[in-house]
Structure formats: structure tokens, C-alpha cells
C-alpha positions in Angstrom: 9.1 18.5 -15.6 9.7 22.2 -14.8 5.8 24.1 -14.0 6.8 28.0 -13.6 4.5 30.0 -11.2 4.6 33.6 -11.4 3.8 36.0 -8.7 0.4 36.6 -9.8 -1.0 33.1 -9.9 -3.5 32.4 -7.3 -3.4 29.6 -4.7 -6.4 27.6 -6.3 -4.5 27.8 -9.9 -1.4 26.8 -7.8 -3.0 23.3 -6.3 -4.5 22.6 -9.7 -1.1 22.6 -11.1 0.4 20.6 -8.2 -2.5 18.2 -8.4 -2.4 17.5 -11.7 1.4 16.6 -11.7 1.6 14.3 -9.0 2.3 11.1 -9.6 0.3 8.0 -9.2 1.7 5.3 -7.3 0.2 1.2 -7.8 0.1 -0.6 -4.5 2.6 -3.5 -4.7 1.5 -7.1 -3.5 -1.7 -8.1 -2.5 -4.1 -6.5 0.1 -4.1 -9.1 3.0 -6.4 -7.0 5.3 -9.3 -8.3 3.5 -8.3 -11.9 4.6 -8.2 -11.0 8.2 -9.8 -13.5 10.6 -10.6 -15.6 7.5 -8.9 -19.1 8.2 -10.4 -21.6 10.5 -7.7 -23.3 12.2 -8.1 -26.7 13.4 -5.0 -26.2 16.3 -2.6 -24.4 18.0 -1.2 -21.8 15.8 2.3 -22.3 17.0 2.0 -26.1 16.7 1.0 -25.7 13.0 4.1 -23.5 12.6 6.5 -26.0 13.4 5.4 -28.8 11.9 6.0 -26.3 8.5 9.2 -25.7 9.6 10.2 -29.1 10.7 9.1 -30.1 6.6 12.5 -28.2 5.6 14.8 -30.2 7.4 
């Protein structure tokens, strides 16, 4: 989209404009910060890890 400013448009009609035509962006995913320090582990993290990983082989 083409928005034409001319020499006499001020600097708050100018912002309005540009505000107006921004475009929105959606956050993709889901916000894991709010799980932060959430999960009670009963172990060693790293322990835990491994014995996913070793459930692939």
C-alpha cells in the first residue's frame, strides 16, 4: 500500500499514518516463561535426560 505525505503534513498526522499501517504480528508457539520454575523434579536433571534418550535406542 502506497500512503503519500506531502510537504505540509505535520509530524503528528505523519505517526498516525505510520501507526495505523503497521502490521500486527501473532506470537508463534507457546509462551514458556510462564512455566518457569514450575516442575518439581524428583532427580538429577541430567540423569532424567538420559534415561529419555536412552528410550530411542
Amino acid at each position: 500500500m502506497t500512503t503519500i505525505v506531502k510537504r505540509t503534513t505535520t509530524r503528528k498526522e505523519l505517526t498516525a499514518l505510520l501507526k495505523g499501517k503497521q502490521r500486527r504480528r501473532r506470537k508463534k508457539g507457546v509462551d514458556v516463561k510462564s512455566f518457569a520454575g514450575k516442575l518439581k523434579l524428583e532427580g538429577d536433571p541430567l540423569e532424567i535426560q538420559k534415561r529419555m534418550r536412552d528410550g530411542w535406542k
